[in-house]
Each structure stands twice: as C-alpha cells, then as structure tokens.
C-alpha positions, 0 to 999 in steps of 0.5 A: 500500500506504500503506493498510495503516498505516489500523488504527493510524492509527484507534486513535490518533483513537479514543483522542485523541477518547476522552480529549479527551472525558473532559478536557472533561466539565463544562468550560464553557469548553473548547474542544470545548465545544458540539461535543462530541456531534458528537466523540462521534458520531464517535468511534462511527463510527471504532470501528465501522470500526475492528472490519474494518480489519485484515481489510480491510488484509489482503484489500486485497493481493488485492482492488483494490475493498478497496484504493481503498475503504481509500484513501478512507478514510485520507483520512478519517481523516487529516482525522480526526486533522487536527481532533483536533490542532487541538482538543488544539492550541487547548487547549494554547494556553489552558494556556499564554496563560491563565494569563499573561494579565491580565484586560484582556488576556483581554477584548480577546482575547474580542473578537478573531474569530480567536481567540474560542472560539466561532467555533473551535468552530463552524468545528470543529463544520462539519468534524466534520459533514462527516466524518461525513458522508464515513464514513456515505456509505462506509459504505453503500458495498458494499465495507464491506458485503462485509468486514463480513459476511466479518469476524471479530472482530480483537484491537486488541492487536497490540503483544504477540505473545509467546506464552510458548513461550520468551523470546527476545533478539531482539538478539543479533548474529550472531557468524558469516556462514554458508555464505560460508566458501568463497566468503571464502577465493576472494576472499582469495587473489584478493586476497592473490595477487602477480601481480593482472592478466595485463597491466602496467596490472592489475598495477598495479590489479586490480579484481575485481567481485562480482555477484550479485542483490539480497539475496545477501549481496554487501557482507556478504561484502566486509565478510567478506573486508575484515576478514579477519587475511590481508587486513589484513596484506597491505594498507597501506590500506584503505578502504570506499566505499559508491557507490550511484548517485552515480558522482561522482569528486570525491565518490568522492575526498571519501568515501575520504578521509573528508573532505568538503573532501578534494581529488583531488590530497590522494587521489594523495598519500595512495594514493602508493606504498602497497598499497591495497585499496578496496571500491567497495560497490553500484556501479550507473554504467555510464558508461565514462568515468566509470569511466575518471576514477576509475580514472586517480586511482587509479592511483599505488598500489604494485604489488598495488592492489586494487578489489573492487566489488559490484554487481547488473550484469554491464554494469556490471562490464564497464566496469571489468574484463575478464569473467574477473576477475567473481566470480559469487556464488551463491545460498545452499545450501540447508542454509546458507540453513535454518540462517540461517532457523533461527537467526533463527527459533529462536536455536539448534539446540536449541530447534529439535529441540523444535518438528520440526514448526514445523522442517518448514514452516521447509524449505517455506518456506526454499525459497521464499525461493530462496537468498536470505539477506536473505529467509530472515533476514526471515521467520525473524525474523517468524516466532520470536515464533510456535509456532502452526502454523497461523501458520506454514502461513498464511506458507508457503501466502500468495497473496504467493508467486504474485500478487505478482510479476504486479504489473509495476510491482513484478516485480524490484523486491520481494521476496515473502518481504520483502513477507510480512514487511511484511504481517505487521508489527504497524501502528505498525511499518508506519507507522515503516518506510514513513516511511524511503522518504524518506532517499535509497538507502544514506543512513546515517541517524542513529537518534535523528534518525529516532525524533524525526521517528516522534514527531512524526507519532504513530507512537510510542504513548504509554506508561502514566502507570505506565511508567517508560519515556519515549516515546523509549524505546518508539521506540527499541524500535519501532527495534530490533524492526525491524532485528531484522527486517532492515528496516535494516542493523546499526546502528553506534554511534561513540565518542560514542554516536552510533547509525547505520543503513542500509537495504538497497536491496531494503527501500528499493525496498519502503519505496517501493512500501507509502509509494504516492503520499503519499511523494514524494522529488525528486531529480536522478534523480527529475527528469530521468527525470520531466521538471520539468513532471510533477513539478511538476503531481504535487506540486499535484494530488496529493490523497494526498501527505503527505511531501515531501523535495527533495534538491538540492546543486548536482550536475553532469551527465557533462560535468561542468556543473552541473545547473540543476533547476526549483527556483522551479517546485517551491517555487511548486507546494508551496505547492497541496501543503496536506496535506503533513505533512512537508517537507524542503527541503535544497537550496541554491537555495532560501535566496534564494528562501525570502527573497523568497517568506517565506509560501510555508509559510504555505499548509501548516498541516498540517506537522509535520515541517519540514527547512531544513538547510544553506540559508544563510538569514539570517532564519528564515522568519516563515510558520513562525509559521503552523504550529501543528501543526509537532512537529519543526523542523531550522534546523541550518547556517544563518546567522541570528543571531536565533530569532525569539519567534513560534518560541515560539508553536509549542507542539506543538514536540518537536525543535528542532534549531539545529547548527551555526548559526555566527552563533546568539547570541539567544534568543527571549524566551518559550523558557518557553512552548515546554512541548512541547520534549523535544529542543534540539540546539545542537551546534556553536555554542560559539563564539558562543553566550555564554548560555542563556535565562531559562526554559529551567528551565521546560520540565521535558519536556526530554530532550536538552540536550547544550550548556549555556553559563553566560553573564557577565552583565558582559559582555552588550551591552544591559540586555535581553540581560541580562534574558533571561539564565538561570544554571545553576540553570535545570538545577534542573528539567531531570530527565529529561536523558538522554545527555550534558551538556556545561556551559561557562563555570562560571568565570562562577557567582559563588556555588557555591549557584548550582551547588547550584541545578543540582541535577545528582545528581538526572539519573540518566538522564545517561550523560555529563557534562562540567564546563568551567570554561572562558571566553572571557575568562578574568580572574582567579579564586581557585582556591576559588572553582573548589574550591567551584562544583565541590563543589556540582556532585556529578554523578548516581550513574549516570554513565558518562562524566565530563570535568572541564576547566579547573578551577583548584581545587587539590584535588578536592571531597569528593565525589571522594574515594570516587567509586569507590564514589559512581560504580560504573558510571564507565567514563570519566574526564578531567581536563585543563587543571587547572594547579593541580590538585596532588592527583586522587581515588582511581581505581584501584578504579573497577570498570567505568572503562574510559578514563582521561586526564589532560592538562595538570596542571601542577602534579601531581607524583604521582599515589597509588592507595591500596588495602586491606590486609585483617586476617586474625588477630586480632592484626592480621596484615595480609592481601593487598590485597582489590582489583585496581586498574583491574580494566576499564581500556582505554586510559590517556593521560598528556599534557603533565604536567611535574612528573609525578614519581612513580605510586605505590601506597599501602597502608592497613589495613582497617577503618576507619570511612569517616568517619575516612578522610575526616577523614584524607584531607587530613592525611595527603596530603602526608606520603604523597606525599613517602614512596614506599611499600615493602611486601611487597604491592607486587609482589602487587598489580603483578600484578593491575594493568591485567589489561585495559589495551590502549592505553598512551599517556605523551607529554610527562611530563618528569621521570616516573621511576617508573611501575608499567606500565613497571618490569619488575616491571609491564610483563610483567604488562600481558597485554591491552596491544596499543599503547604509544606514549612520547612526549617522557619526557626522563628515560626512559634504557631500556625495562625489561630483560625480556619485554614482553608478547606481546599488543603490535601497536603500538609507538611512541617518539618525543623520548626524548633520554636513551633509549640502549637498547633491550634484546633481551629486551624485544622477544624475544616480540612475535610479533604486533608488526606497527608499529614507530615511533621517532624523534628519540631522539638517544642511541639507536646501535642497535636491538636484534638481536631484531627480525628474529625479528619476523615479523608486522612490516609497518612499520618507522620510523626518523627523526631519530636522530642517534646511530643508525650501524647496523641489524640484519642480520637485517632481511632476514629479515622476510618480512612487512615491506612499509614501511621509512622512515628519514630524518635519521639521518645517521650510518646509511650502509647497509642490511642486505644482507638488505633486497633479497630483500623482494620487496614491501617499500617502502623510503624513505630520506631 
C-alpha cells in the first residue's frame, strides 16, 4: 500500500523541477545548465501522470494490475526526486564554496573531474534520459491506458477540505469516556473490595485481567478506573506499566520504578508493606514462568495488592489468574458507540439535529464499525470536515467493508473502518503516518523528534514566502490533524514542554501493512521468527526498501542468556541496501564494528535520515562525509570528543542532534557553512562543553538552540581553540529561536555591549529563557559588572518562562522594574543563587505568572509588592487598590533565604507619570523597606491575594516573621491552596489561630524548633486533608484534638519530636487512615486505644 503516498510524492518533483527551472533561466553557469530541456521534458511527463494518480491510488485497493503498475512507478519517481536533490544539492554547494573561494582556488577546482560542472551535468543529463525513458515505456503500458480513459479530472488541492458548513476545533479533548460508566464502577469495587482472592496467596495479590479485542477501549478504561477519587484513596501506590511484548522482569522492575538503573531488590523495598495497585497495560507473554518471576517480586505488598492487566488473550490471562477473576469487556452499545461517532463527527448534539440526514448514514455506518470505539472515533473524525452526502454514502457503501478482510495476510490484523480512514487521508498525511511503522509497538515517541525526521524526507510542504508560519509549524499541524484522527494516542506534554505520543497497536499493525516492503524494522522478534539468513538476503535484494531501523540492546532469551543476533551479517548486507533513505542503527554491537568497517555508509548516498544513538563510538564515522543528501543526523550518547569539519560539508543538514555526548568539547571549524541547520540539540553536555563556535551567528535558519555556553577565552588550551571561539553576540542573528534558551557562563562577557550584541528582545518566538551567570571557575567579579551584562540582556516581550541564576548584581536592571507590564504573558519566574541580590522587581501584578521561586538570596531581607491606590474625588480621596496581586499564581517556593525578614505590601497613589516612578524607584527603596506599611487597604487587598495559589512551599527562611499567606488575616483567604509544606522557619512559634482553608490535601512541617502549637481551629475544616507530615519540631507536646474529625486522612507522620508525650484519642476514629509512622519521639509511650479497630491501617513505630 506504500503506493498510495505516489500523488504527493509527484507534486513535490513537479514543483522542485518547476522552480529549479525558473532559478536557472539565463544562468550560464548553473548547474542544470545544458540539461535543462531534458528537466523540462520531464517535468511534462510527471504532470501528465500526475492528472490519474489519485484515481489510480484509489482503484489500486481493488485492482492488483493498478497496484504493481503504481509500484513501478514510485520507483520512478523516487529516482525522480533522487536527481532533483542532487541538482538543488550541487547548487547549494556553489552558494556556499563560491563565494569563499579565491580565484586560484576556483581554477584548480575547474580542473578537478569530480567536481567540474560539466561532467555533473552530463552524468545528470544520462539519468534524466533514462527516466524518461522508464515513464514513456509505462506509459504505453495498458494499465495507464485503462485509468486514463476511466479518469476524471482530480483537484491537486487536497490540503483544504473545509467546506464552510461550520468551523470546527478539531482539538478539543474529550472531557468524558462514554458508555464505560458501568463497566468503571465493576472494576472499582473489584478493586476497592477487602477480601481480593478466595485463597491466602490472592489475598495477598489479586490480579484481575481485562480482555477484550483490539480497539475496545481496554487501557482507556484502566486509565478510567486508575484515576478514579475511590481508587486513589484506597491505594498507597500506584503505578502504570505499559508491557507490550517485552515480558522482561528486570525491565518490568526498571519501568515501575521509573528508573532505568532501578534494581529488583530497590522494587521489594519500595512495594514493602504498602497497598499497591499496578496496571500491567497490553500484556501479550504467555510464558508461565515468566509470569511466575514477576509475580514472586511482587509479592511483599500489604494485604489488598492489586494487578489489573489488559490484554487481547484469554491464554494469556490464564497464566496469571484463575478464569473467574477475567473481566470480559464488551463491545460498545450501540447508542454509546453513535454518540462517540457523533461527537467526533459533529462536536455536539446540536449541530447534529441540523444535518438528520448526514445523522442517518452516521447509524449505517456506526454499525459497521461493530462496537468498536477506536473505529467509530476514526471515521467520525474523517468524516466532520464533510456535509456532502454523497461523501458520506461513498464511506458507508466502500468495497473496504467486504474485500478487505479476504486479504489473509491482513484478516485480524486491520481494521476496515481504520483502513477507510487511511484511504481517505489527504497524501502528505499518508506519507507522515506510514513513516511511524518504524518506532517499535507502544514506543512513546517524542513529537518534535518525529516532525524533524517528516522534514527531512519532504513530507512537510513548504509554506508561502507570505506565511508567517515556519515549516515546523505546518508539521506540527500535519501532527495534530492526525491524532485528531486517532492515528496516535493523546499526546502528553511534561513540565518542560516536552510533547509525547503513542500509537495504538491496531494503527501500528496498519502503519505496517500501507509502509509494504520499503519499511523494514529488525528486531529480536523480527529475527528469530525470520531466521538471520532471510533477513539478511531481504535487506540486499530488496529493490523497494527505503527505511531501515535495527533495534538491538543486548536482550536475553527465557533462560535468561543473552541473545547473540547476526549483527556483522546485517551491517555487511546494508551496505547492497543503496536506496535506503533512512537508517537507524541503535544497537550496541555495532560501535566496534562501525570502527573497523568506517565506509560501510559510504555505499548509501541516498540517506537522509541517519540514527547512531547510544553506540559508544569514539570517532564519528568519516563515510558520513559521503552523504550529501543526509537532512537529519542523531550522534546523541556517544563518546567522541571531536565533530569532525567534513560534518560541515553536509549542507542539506536540518537536525543535528549531539545529547548527551559526555566527552563533546570541539567544534568543527566551518559550523558557518552548515546554512541548512534549523535544529542543534546539545542537551546534556554542560559539563564539558566550555564554548560555542565562531559562526554559529551565521546560520540565521536556526530554530532550536536550547544550550548556549559563553566560553573564557583565558582559559582555552591552544591559540586555535581560541580562534574558533564565538561570544554571545553570535545570538545577534539567531531570530527565529523558538522554545527555550538556556545561556551559561555570562560571568565570562567582559563588556555588557557584548550582551547588547545578543540582541535577545528581538526572539519573540522564545517561550523560555534562562540567564546563568554561572562558571566553572568562578574568580572574582564586581557585582556591576553582573548589574550591567544583565541590563543589556532585556529578554523578548513574549516570554513565558524566565530563570535568572547566579547573578551577583545587587539590584535588578531597569528593565525589571515594570516587567509586569514589559512581560504580560510571564507565567514563570526564578531567581536563585543571587547572594547579593538585596532588592527583586515588582511581581505581584504579573497577570498570567503562574510559578514563582526564589532560592538562595542571601542577602534579601524583604521582599515589597507595591500596588495602586486609585483617586476617586477630586480632592484626592484615595480609592481601593485597582489590582489583585498574583491574580494566576500556582505554586510559590521560598528556599534557603536567611535574612528573609519581612513580605510586605506597599501602597502608592495613582497617577503618576511612569517616568517619575522610575526616577523614584531607587530613592525611595530603602526608606520603604525599613517602614512596614499600615493602611486601611491592607486587609482589602489580603483578600484578593493568591485567589489561585495551590502549592505553598517556605523551607529554610530563618528569621521570616511576617508573611501575608500565613497571618490569619491571609491564610483563610488562600481558597485554591491544596499543599503547604514549612520547612526549617526557626522563628515560626504557631500556625495562625483560625480556619485554614478547606481546599488543603497536603500538609507538611518539618525543623520548626520554636513551633509549640498547633491550634484546633486551624485544622477544624480540612475535610479533604488526606497527608499529614511533621517532624523534628522539638517544642511541639501535642497535636491538636481536631484531627480525628479528619476523615479523608490516609497518612499520618510523626518523627523526631522530642517534646511530643501524647496523641489524640480520637485517632481511632479515622476510618480512612491506612499509614501511621512515628519514630524518635521518645517521650510518646502509647497509642490511642482507638488505633486497633483500623482494620487496614499500617502502623510503624520506631
């Protein structure tokens, strides 16, 4: 089915000839000069192909004829397209090395064959020739014949399907899981029920598997029953494995513990006597004693433990559990399975109501789609751009629906509704999801990794030189119409805006079948089941073969040996595979044998995706020179220490990817040539990496450059290594800079118009920026000097996301002191290591700041948010403040801030010029800081603060004595706040003497030497505090009788409080307590009798 990417495969060669032919037009001296009648030819046969292609692809479903002919064709085109980048590849290496070379160097290279222009174009005119010779000879073939006279005429426009019925949000997240309800209560109480298995041994782990078919829902509705109030309550652990078929325990015990280093004995320790559920997700192992394994580790939890697993197979369940504890899921009813379909196909109930028609064929085709939620959310995604209701019909009336399960190679394997649903995707969206066969089943694959490798094989079509969109921002579209689709699961974006996704194992299964056989992906399973030999005589007679991926990390067999898979058979045969595009060698075997067999890329000119992730090599391979076509290159986690220059002459290079390359401290001299460049990972290399190259500045197509280090040319080895080395004026041009920058080593500008030079207010499409005046060797500088370099770095007006660290200025810049209005869609802020920072920018009035910390400021003592009072009469009666200070804020940590005395609140009259208020700033900042100020307003404006504030996080504040949020003015006021942790505020003697808010969940105490109470009101209304933690608080005799009116508690803490003698009686009470820990408080002689009818409560007291 890979034949059916060849419509937009031939747009794209039509276009690239049409344009290489305008750029050339009166160009003696261009490369397609004297051939350009044969391009011109060639073009022509292209667009007349082109005119059936789209009938062609659809009639090649049903038509075997059609379908080889279409093959035969795409290897056409592909070497079509090959001589097309190998022109625009010749004459991007003229723009580059022309102009840089002097006028003897321009004549030897005259007299040099393999690069003289006329023998390029005669080797380039012979191949064009004979590709017009394979298109006339398929042209005469009946087939085309046959297409041609049956054609109508085709819109090549296939990108914009709208047809202004409605505008619709294609993005929307379901907020609901439907027609699961029933089957979600089962399982809960399944789950939640004490008594588990009728036998000791499933008392003590039950496992409850669901099954079901492909495509049923059974992980949407682990996940259902795992975030469930109830669930989460009743469990002290929880934890999620997505299994596939990699029944490995070590992996398994690697994966819970969210630790690759994680060993078997750590999960014991971690799973010791506590109430556990894990979901073992999408289980295929049928190996008895594999289960066996996995199941002695994991006994050791309390009583209650519970295995919920998913999985396709009756066999398998079997050899983890008795068959009365399987949970059969059924298939969808079928009025929940249209409201599904509906939802995707309309958006709501009433835009249905307004199209009954189109609603009629919805129930014929919901039909079809057999209960199936994952098909009915596929086609009502394909069909909600439509209202035409013959597109409808030709979707409820399509031969898919009979002849595609008679495909034995395919029956069980793909679904019809999905197979539908790919035929109807536009041709550049097929191309991008037949590509993704090749991550393994289940692998999380990372987005923007992912759009990178479709850009480097021109799946993303360029934008308009109008558009202000980048071709990113088009892949990132292409992205989201497909998951909107269901072509992958939801993504998942981390704190640090990293975006996953996954993909259903049935949408794998078809990525599979359309990718044919120019998709081949090795692995263990692939190996054993086809023999080395096969495999092996596959790769190198495969004309078609396109894609390679070879997954290998060192994998045992069911006796635990390590499998020795052919890998020198393999890589010798790679090198017959010439038409590869793409290659993913992730295996570690293959670092020594690249270091003996270096040409073996030699061979593959045509790449343009290379993966050499994670193989330990020394030396980066010199054959990669020969791959001029290479647009994508990952060296990430190997051990050279040198990019070698010739990784300069790569001039079609769009992604460089060096993560995590511990020993990386050389750039190449010519990093200025690599005009391509968009994307340059270099994560994980702080540690080594002491400068940027000279020239970086020139690559103005950069887009990611997330790790800037400015180097110290003092302490550079050679006179050369000094020569290379670029400053942070390199920045100057880098505007298209997109998501996060991080500058290091700033202490090293010596003269802040160097900073200036960076020019970083100009990179408005930067979310998040990090100042570091960190490095290595910190010396001695005057804090002006900080103070100046960072008032020349004035960041960009549109920034989310800012972090300034070890800036030993002792005021911030001017630019700082209306940020607020300067940065209004700042939703993080951080300032840390700054021990001479003695005064901080107004933040209270940031509208959108939604993360606030502040960390090691020594020298800080108070910290001042001015708001203003409003004039209301014309005699100058003050009004109320006209802001609500932190209206967005989240999260709020203080840390290790010493002399932190005082966070006040400061009123001044409104109307003043800005200007005036500058001027005025630093006069009046020390007399404002000494007086604490009293006003009227005060209580006004404590009942408007931190209206969102959800986490509260004071930890070695010292002398801290007045703080809003907690004064009992203040802290009733905190309506959003589920967390407070107070940690090491040796001037903290109580908790305020009144109610704290309802909302907190969380509560934690720790190193408060002068805290001695801990007042009954304030616990009075916490009915969802469900974790209570204090400790070494020496003072404290008691806790407050209040608490065993807490019912949602489910762990108390108690350690190293040495004045503690009693607890409250009461405890007993708490039905939902399951965890009550207490250890060195020696004067605590007893518990409360009450403790001993908490039937599943854990106690430990040492």
């Amino acid at each position: 089915m890979a034949e059916a990417i060849l419509f937009d495969l031939a747009s794209t060669i039509a276009k690239g000839l049409g344009n290489l032919l305008v750029q050339e037009i009166g160009v003696a001296s261009g490369v397609a000069y004297g051939v350009k009648k044969e391009l011109r030819k060639l073009e022509e046969s292209l667009s007349k192909i082109q005119a059936i292609l789209l009938d062609a692809e659809k009639k090649s479903a049903m038509d075997n004829e059609v379908k080889d002919w279409l093959k035969k064709l795409k290897e056409i085109a592909y070497d079509a397209e090959d001589v097309l980048d190998e022109f625009a590849t010749e004459a991007l290496r003229h723009r580059v090395e022309l102009p840089n070379n002097t006028i003897l160097k321009q004549v030897r290279r005259c007299f040099s064959l393999s690069n003289h222009p006329l023998v390029f174009r005669l080797k380039m005119g012979y191949r064009i020739k004979a590709i017009i010779e394979r298109i006339d000879s398929i042209q005469k073939d009946g087939v085309y014949s046959r297409i041609g006279s049956s054609s109508t005429p085709q819109s090549v426009d296939d990108h914009d399907i709208s047809d202004g019925r409605r505008q619709t949000d294609p993005f929307v997240i379901e907020s609901e899981v439907l027609g699961r309800e029933k089957d979600k209560e089962k399982l809960v109480k399944l789950l939640t029920s004490s008594s588990g298995g009728s036998n000791e041994e499933e008392k003590l782990l039950t496992v409850i598997p669901i099954i079901g078919i492909g495509g049923l829902g059974k992980t949407t509705l682990a996940q259902y029953v795992y975030n469930d109030k109830r669930v989460e309550t009743h469990f002290e652990l929880r934890m999620w494995v997505c299994v596939s078929f990699d029944f490995n325990v070590t992996h398994i015990a690697k994966k819970i513990l969210e630790d690759p280093s994680g060993s078997e004995s750590q999960l014991r320790e971690k799973l010791s006597g506590k109430r556990y559920l894990l979901v073992l997700d999408d289980v295929w192992n049928e190996h008895a004693g594999k289960w066996e394994d996995l199941r002695k580790l994991l006994i050791g939890g309390a009583s209650g433990s519970m295995i919920l697993v998913t999985t396709r197979s009756r066999k398998v369940a079997s050899t983890m559990t008795p068959d009365k504890l399987f949970y059969n899921l059924e298939c969808l009813d079928e009025n929940d399975c249209e409201s599904l379909f509906n939802k995707r196909a309309f958006g709501d109930e009433k835009e249905a109501t307004n199209h009954p028609k189109l609603v009629k064929i919805g129930k014929a085709i919901v039909k079809k789609c057999g209960g199936l939620p994952l098909a009915a959310k596929a086609l009502g995604a394909l069909l909600r751009p439509y209202s035409d209701e013959n597109y409808w019909l030709d979707v409820l009336k399509t031969e898919i629906w009979n002849i595609w399960n008679r495909d034995d190679e395919a029956e069980g394997e793909i679904l019809p509704a999905l197979m539908i649903s790919y035929n109807h995707l536009p041709s550049h969206l097929k191309h991008c999801f037949a590509y993704c066969c090749l991550f393994p089943q289940d692998h999380v694959i990372d987005v923007d990794d992912l759009i990178n490798q479709w850009m480097a094989h021109g799946f993303i079509q360029p934008p308009s030189t109008e558009s202000p969109l980048t071709i990113q921002d088009i892949g990132n579209k292409y992205f989201r119409e497909l998951l909107w689709r269901s072509f992958f699961q939801e993504e998942i974006i981390d704190d640090f805006g990293n975006r996953d996704c996954k993909m259903h194992d049935l949408m794998h299964n078809l990525a599979r079948w359309v990718a044919g056989k120019e998709s081949l992906v090795l692995d263990s399973t692939s190996i054993s089941s086809s023999g080395s030999s096969n495999t092996t005589i596959s790769i190198s007679s495969s004309q078609a073969l396109r894609h390679m991926v070879y997954y290998f990390e060192g994998e045992e067999n069911d006796e635990g040996d390590e499998l020795n898979f052919p890998t020198p058979l393999i890589l010798r045969s790679i090198d017959k595979a010439q038409k590869l595009r793409t290659l993913h060698l992730q295996c570690n075997k293959f670092s020594q044998l690249l270091a003996i067999n270096d040409g073996l890329l030699s061979s593959l000119r045509g790449l343009r995706v290379l993966n050499l992730r994670g193989l330990n090599m020394k030396h980066v391979p010199s054959s990669i020179d020969y791959l001029k076509q290479l647009r994508y290159l990952d060296l990430s986690h190997n051990d050279f220490q040198l990019l070698p220059n010739f990784i300069c002459r790569l001039y079609n290079l769009q992604t460089l990817r060096l993560n995590y390359c511990e020993y990386f401290n050389e750039w190449p001299r010519d990093m200025k040539k690599m005009v391509s460049l968009k994307n340059l990972e270099i994560d994980g290399v702080d540690d080594v990496l002491k400068y940027m190259p000279r020239g970086l500045g020139q690559l103005t197509s950069l887009q990611t450059l997330e790790y800037f280090v400015v180097g110290d040319p003092d302490t550079c080895p050679t006179r050369k290594r000094k020569k290379q080395m670029g400053g942070v004026g390199e920045l100057h041009g880098l505007n298209q800079l997109r998501g996060k920058l991080w500058i290091y080593g700033l202490r090293n500008v010596r003269d802040s118009r160097d900073a200036e030079e960076a020019n970083l207010k100009e990179k408005s499409k930067l979310q998040s920026l990090i100042l570091d005046f960190s490095v290595v060797d910190e010396g001695t500088r005057l804090s002006r000097e900080d103070e100046s370099v960072l008032g020349n770095l004035q960041p960009p007006s549109k920034l989310k996301d800012l972090e300034i660290c070890d800036y030993q200025g002792i005021k911030m810049p001017r630019w700082t002191i209306r940020s607020s209005s300067f940065l209004p869609y700042l939703e993080g802020l951080h300032i840390g290591d700054c021990h001479n920072l003695k005064s901080l920018p107004i933040i209270g009035e940031f509208p959108c700041l939604k993360f606030l910390t502040l960390w090691s400021l020594d020298a800080l003592e108070v910290i001042c948010n001015k708001v203003v009072v409003t004039v209301t009469s014309r005699g100058g009666g003050e009004g109320k403040p006209s802001v609500t200070l932190f209206p967005s804020l989240q999260q709020l940590l203080l840390d290790h801030m010493p002399k932190l005395e005082r966070w006040t609140i400061s009123l001044v009259q409104g109307g003043r010029k800005e200007e005036e208020e500058e001027e005025e700033e630093e006069e009046e900042e020390e007399e404002e800081e000494e007086e604490a100020p009293q006003h009227n307003h005060n209580l006004h404006l404590l009942s408007s603060m931190f209206p969102r504030l959800t986490n509260l996080d004071l930890k070695f504040c010292d002398n801290l004595k007045t703080m809003p949020m907690l004064s009992m003015e203040g802290i009733q006021h905190l309506t959003s706040l589920r967390k407070l942790n107070i940690k090491n505020l040796s001037s903290l003697v109580s908790l305020p003497d009144c109610p704290a808010p309802a909302t907190l969940e969380e509560l934690y105490i720790d190193s408060c030497p002068s805290l001695v109470r801990l007042p009954d009101c304030f616990f009075a209304n916490l009915k969802l505090l469900s974790k209570f933690q204090i400790s070494t608080c020496n003072g404290l005799k008691s806790l407050p009788e209040s608490i065993q009116h807490l019912t949602a508690l489910k762990s108390i803490e108690i350690g190293s409080c040495e004045g503690l003698t009693t607890l409250p009686e009461g405890l007993g009470n708490l039905a939902s307590l399951q965890v009550l820990r207490i250890w060195e408080c020696p004067n605590l002689s007893s518990l409360p009798e009450g403790i001993q009818h908490l039937t599943t409560l854990e106690t430990t007291k040492h």
